[in-house]
C-alpha positions in Angstrom: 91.7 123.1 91.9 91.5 121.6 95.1 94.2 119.3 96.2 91.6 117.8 98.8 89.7 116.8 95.7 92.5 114.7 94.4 92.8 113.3 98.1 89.2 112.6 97.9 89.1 110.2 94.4 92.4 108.5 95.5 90.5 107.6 98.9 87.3 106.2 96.5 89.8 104.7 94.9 91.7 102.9 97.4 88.4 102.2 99.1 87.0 100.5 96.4 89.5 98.2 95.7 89.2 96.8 99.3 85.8 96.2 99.2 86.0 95.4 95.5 85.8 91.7 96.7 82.4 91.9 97.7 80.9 92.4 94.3 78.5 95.0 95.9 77.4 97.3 93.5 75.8 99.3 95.8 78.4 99.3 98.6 80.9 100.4 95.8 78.7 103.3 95.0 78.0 104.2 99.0 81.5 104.3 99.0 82.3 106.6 96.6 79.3 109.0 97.8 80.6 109.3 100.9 83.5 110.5 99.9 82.1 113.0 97.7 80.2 113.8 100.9 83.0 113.6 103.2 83.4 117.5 104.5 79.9 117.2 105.5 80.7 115.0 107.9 84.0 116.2 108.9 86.8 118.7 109.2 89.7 119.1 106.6 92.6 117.7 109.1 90.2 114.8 109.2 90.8 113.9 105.3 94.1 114.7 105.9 94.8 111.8 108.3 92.6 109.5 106.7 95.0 110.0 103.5 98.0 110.0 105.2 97.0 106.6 106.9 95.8 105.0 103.6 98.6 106.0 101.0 101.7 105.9 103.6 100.8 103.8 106.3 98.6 101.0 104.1 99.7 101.3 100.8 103.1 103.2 101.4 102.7 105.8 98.5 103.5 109.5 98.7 100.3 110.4 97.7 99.6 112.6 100.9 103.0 114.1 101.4 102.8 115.4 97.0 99.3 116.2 97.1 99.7 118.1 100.7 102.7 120.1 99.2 102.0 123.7 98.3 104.5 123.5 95.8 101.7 122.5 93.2 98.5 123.3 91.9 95.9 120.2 90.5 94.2 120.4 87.3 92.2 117.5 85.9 94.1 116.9 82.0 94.2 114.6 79.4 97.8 114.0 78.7 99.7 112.4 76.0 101.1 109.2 77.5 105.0 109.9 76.4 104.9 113.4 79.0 104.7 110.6 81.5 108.0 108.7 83.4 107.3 105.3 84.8 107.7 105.0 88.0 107.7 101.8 90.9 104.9 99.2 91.0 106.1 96.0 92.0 109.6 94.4 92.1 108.5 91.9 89.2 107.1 95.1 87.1 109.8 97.2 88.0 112.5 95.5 86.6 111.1 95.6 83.1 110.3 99.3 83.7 114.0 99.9 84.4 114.6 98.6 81.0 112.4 100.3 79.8 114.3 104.0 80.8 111.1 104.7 82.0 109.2 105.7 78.9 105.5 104.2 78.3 106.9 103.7 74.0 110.0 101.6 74.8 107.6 99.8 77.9 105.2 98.9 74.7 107.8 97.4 72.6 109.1 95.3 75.2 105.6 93.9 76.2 105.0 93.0 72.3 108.2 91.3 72.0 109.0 89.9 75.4 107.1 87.1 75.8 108.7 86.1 79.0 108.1 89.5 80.1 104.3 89.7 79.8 104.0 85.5 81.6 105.9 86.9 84.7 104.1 90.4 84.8 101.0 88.7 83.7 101.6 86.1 87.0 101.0 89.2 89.7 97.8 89.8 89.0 98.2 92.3 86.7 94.9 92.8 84.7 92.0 95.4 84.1 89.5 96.5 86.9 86.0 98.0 85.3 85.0 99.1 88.7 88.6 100.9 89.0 90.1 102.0 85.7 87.7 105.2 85.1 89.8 107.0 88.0 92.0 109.7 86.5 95.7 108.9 87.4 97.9 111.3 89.7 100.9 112.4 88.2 103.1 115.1 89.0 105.9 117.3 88.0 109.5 116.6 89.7 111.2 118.7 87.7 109.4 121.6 85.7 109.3 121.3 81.9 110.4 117.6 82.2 107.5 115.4 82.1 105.2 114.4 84.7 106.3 111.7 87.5 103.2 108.7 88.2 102.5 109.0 92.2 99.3 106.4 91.7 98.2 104.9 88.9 100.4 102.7 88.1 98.7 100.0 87.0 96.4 101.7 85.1 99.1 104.0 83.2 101.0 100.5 81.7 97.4 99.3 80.8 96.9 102.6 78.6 100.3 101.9 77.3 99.9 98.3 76.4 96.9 99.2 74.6 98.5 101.7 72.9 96.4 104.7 73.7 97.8 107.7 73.1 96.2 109.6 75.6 95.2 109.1 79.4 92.9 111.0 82.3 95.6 112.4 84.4 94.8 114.9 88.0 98.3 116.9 87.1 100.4 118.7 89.6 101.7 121.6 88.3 104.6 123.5 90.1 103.7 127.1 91.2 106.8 127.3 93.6 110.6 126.1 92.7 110.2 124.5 96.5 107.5 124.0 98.4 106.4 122.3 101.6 104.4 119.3 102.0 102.6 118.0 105.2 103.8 115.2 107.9 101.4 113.5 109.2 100.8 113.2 113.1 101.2 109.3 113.4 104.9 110.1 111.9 105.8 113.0 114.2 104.6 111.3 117.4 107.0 108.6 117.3 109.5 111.2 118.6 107.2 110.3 122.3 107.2 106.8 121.9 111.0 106.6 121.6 111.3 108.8 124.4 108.4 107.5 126.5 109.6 103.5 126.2 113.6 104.4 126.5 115.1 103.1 129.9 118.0 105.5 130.1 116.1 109.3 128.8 120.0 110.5 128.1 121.3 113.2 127.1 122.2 112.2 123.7 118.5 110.9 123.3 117.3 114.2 124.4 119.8 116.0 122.2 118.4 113.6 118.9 115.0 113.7 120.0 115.6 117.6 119.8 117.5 117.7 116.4 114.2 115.7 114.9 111.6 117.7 115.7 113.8 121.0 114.5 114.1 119.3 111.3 110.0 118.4 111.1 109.3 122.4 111.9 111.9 123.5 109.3 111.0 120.4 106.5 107.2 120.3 106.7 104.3 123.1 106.4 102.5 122.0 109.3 105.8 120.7 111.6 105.3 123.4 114.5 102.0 122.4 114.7 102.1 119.0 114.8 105.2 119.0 117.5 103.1 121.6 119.4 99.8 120.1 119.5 99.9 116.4 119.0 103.3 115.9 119.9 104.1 117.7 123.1 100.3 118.3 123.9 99.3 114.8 123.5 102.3 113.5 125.5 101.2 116.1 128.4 104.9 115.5 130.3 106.8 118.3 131.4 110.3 116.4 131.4 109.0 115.8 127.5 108.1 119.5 126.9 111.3 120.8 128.5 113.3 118.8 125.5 111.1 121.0 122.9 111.8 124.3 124.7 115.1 125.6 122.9 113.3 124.8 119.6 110.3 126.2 119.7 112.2 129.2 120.8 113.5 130.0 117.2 111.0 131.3 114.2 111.2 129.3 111.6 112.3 131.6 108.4 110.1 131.7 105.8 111.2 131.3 101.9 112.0 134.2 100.5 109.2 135.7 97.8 112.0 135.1 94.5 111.7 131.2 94.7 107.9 131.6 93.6 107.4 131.0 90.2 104.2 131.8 87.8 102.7 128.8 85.4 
C-alpha cells in the first residue's frame, strides 16, 4: 500500500486537530475530503512538501522522512498492543515512559498505581479526542522481528493502553530492504544557499563544508541529487554558487548492492 496514503490520514489528521477548535463539523469533514481528494488537485512532490512541512517543520516528527523511506512497505493492521515500543510525547509523559522500559503492560501498571503519575500527566492536556481517535496509529519497524516503533500516535497508543485494550488500528511499516533511503525535503537542503548567500567572507573552508553537505544529502537521501540540482543550485541561479557543486555532481552516486534486499 501506498505510503502517500499514510501521508494523506496523518495530514487529515494533523489538519483536524488545528481546526478542531472551531467545532465545525462540516469544516472537519471538508477537511478530511480534501485530502482524500488531494491528487486531484495536485502533483505527488506537492503532498510531499506539504508533509514534510507539517510533521518536521510544525510538529517536528519524522513522519515524512519514515514514510518517504523505501525501506518499508504500509499495510493497514490491527496489532496487539505489546508488539509496540513507546516512544517520545512530551517531557512530562516521557519520563514515566522511560520507567516504563517502553512497554504499553508495565506503562498500565504504573498509571493504576501511580497516582502522582496520572495528576501530572493528566495536567498536559492529556485526554480523549472523538473527532481524532478513529485515525489508525503509524508505527514502524526499527529493527526487523523486534516490535514496531510509534512515529505518531502517541497519544492515542497510551489511551488504548490505559484502557486496557488489547488491540489497536495501526498503518504498519514493514521492512522490505535491510537499508533504505528516505527523502529530504527541499526547505532542509536549501539552507546550504542561505548560509552561503548571507556569509560575509564566501571562504574557502565554507565552500569546502558547503561542498561536504550536499555530497552527504546525494549519498544519504533518495531524492538528494535532485533536490541540490533543481531547488538548490537551480533556485539559487548563481554561478559562483554552482561552481561549489561542480566536483560533486561529478561523481555517480553508487547504488546498494541487490544482497541488502530482503523478502517479507
Amino acid at each position: 500500500m501506498s505510503a502517500l496514503l499514510v501521508a494523506k490520514q496523518y495530514l487529515s489528521h494533523e489538519f483536524i486537530k488545528l481546526f478542531s477548535v472551531s467545532n465545525d463539523k462540516r469544516l472537519l469533514a471538508d477537511i478530511k475530503t480534501f485530502m482524500d481528494k488531494f491528487d486531484e488537485y495536485y502533483d505527488e512532490p506537492e503532498l510531499w512538501r506539504l508533509l514534510s512541512t507539517i510533521s518536521e517543520g510544525w510538529r517536528l516528527k519524522a513522519v515524512f522522512r519514515v514514510l518517504s523511506n523505501d525501506r518499508y512497505i504500509w499495510t493497514k493492521e490491527t496489532l496487539p498492543l505489546e508488539s509496540i515500543v513507546l516512544t517520545g510525547m512530551s517531557p512530562t509523559i516521557d519520563k514515566y515512559i522511560a520507567k516504563s522500559e517502553k512497554r504499553p503492560r508495565t506503562f498500565k501498571q504504573l498509571w493504576d498505581s501511580d497516582q502522582l503519575m496520572r495528576k501530572e500527566i493528566t495536567a498536559t492536556g492529556f485526554s480523549p479526542h472523538a473527532e481524532r481517535d478513529h485515525f489508525p496509529i503509524i508505527v514502524f519497524e526499527k529493527n526487523r522481528g523486534k516490535g514496531f516503533r510509534v512515529v505518531d500516535g502517541m497519544r492515542r497508543m497510551l489511551l488504548a493502553t490505559i484502557a486496557d485494550r488489547p488491540h489497536i488500528e495501526a498503518w504498519v511499516g514493514r521492512q522490505v530492504k535491510k537499508s533504505g533511503k528516505p527523502m529530504i525535503s527541499e526547505s532542509r537542503a536549501y539552507f546550504l544557499y542561505d548560509v552561503y548567500q548571507f556569509s560575509k567572507t564566501k571562504s574557502p573552508e565554507l565552500k569546502s563544508a558547503i561542498a561536504t553537505i550536499a555530497k552527504e544529502i546525494i549519498d544519504t537521501y533518495g531524492n538528494g541529487r535532485e533536490v541540490i540540482e533543481q531547488r538548490v543550485i537551480g533556485y539559487a541561479n548563481k554561478p559562483a554558487f554552482t561552481e561549489i557543486f561542480k566536483e560533486v555532481l561529478s561523481h555517480k552516486i553508487k547504488k546498494p548492492p541487490v544482497k541488502n534486499d530482503v523478502s517479507r
